[in-house]
N, C-alpha and C positions, 0 to 999 in steps of 0.2 A: 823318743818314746812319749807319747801323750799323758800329759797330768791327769789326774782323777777326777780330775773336773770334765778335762775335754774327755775323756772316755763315757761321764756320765750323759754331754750332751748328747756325743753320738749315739749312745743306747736310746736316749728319749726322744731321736729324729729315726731311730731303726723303728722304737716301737710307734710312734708316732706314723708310720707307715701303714703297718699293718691294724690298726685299729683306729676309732675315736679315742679324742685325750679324755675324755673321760673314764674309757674302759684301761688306761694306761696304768696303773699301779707302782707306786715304787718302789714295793720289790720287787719290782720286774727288769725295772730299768737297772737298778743295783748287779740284779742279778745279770743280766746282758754286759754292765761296765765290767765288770770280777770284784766290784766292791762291797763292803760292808754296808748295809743303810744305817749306819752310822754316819759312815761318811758321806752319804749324800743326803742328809739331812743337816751335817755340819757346814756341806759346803752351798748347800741351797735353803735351808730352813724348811719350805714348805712343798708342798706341789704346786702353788701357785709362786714361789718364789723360781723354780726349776721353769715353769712356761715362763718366767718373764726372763730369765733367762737365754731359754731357746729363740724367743723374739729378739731381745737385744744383739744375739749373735746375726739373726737374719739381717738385721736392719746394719749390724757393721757390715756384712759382708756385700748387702747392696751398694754400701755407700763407698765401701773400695773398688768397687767396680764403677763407679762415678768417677773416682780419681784415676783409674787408667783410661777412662772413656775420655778423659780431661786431658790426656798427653796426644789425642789426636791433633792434626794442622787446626789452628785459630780455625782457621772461615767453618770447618767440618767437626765443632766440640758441641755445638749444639743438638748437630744431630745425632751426634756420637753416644749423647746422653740418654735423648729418647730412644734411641736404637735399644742399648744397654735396659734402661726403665722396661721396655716392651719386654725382652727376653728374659727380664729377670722376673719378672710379675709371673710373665705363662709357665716357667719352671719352679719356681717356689710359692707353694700357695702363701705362705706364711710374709713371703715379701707382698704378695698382694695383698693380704690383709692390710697388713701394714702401712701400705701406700694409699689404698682406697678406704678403709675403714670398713670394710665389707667385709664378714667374718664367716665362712661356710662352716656349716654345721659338721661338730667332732674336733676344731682346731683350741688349738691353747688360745686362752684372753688372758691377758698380761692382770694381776692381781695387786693394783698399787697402794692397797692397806700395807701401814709398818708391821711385820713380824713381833707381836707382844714378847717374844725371846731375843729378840735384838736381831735375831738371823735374817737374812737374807738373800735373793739372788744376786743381787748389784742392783744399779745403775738401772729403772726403768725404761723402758722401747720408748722409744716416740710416738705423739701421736702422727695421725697424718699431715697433719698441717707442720707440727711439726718436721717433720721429714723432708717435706716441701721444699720450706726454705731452708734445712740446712744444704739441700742439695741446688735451689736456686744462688744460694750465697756462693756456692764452690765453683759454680758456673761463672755466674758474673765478675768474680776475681780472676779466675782464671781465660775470662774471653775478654779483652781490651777490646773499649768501644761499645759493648753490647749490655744495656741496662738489665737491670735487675727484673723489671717488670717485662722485659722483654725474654729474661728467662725464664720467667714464672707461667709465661704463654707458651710456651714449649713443652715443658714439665705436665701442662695440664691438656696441651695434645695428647702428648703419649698415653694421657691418664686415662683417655676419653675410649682411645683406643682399647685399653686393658680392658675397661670395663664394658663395651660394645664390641666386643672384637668381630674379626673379620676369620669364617672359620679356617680359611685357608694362610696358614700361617707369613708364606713368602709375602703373599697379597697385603696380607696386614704390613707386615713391615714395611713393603715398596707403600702405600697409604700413609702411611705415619711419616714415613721420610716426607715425604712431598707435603705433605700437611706444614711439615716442620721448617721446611724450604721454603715454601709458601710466605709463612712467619717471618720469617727473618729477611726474606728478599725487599721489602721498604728499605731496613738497615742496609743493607748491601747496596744497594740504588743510593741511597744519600750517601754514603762514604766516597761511592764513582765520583758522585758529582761534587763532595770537596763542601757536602750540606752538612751543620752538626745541629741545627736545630730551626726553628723558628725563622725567618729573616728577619732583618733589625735597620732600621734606619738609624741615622747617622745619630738622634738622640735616643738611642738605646731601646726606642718604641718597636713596638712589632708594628709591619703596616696595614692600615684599615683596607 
């Protein structure tokens, strides 16, 4: 049975559907969970504490889709990632905000003044940049061999894709993959050849 908590979120992602957040109300949301707005004001503080809630949950729920995209085979987590990154952008606007920093008009914006009652939502959303690299960080640990900065050129494929897309959905994805393939095929070409960086003469110099 869902806490009162998760019941309230669900209600402020139903109403959140059918209206802008600004037309949102919380007694409306209250009244959707079966709760008191006692209690969702105990458990969020504010309405701006309840949106940054509703974001914090999108932004976990992206980023465990990062860690199952991360249990694909080594050579295929990179792309596993922007794959994941693309379809999760096109079906939750709120993960796109969030990744792009692009906020379509009637969505929650995360409200990160302290509540003067001490209340709260939690835990602030990330910004984009942030999000970025928690999710380049989970890549490049979990890809042996493939730098960080070589994840972060991936992550900002897919990114490029989200925000230009391509209308036909397949088409975008087979695009984005090859883009991302594209990316990482150097890596893959120097690993064949047994290259890990630079060549180095015998006093440690790179050669002219």
């Amino acid at each position: 049975m869902p806490t009162a908590r998760q019941a309230l979120l669900g209600a402020a992602l139903r109403a959140l559907a059918d209206r802008p957040w600004r037309a949102v109300r919380m007694v409306d949301v209250a009244t959707l969970a079966g709760v008191s707005r006692q209690t969702l004001y105990n458990e969020f503080g504010t309405k701006g504490g309840l949106a940054g809630a509703l974001l914090r949950g999108a932004a976990d729920g992206y980023l465990a889709g990062v860690d199952r995209a991360l249990t694909a085979p080594a050579p295929d987590r990179p792309a596993a990632v922007a794959l994941w990154t693309l379809r999760s952008a096109r079906q939750d606007v709120l993960v796109r905000a969030l990744l792009t920093g692009h906020w379509a008009e009637g969505l929650p914006r995360p409200d990160r003044r302290p509540d003067p009652r001490g209340r709260t939502g939690g835990k602030p959303p990330p910004e984009p940049g942030e999000l970025l690299a928690l999710v380049r960080d989970r890549m490049a640990a979990a890809s042996p061999g493939v730098t960080a900065g070589r994840c972060e050129t991936v992550l900002r494929l897919a990114l490029s894709c989200v925000i230009v897309p391509v209308p036909d959905d397949d088409v975008m994805d087979s695009r984005a993959l090859r883009l991302v393939r594209e990316a990482t095929r150097p890596l893959v070409l120097e690993r064949a050849a047994g290259i890990s960086g630079p060549s180095r003469t015998a006093g440690g110099r790179s050669p002219r």
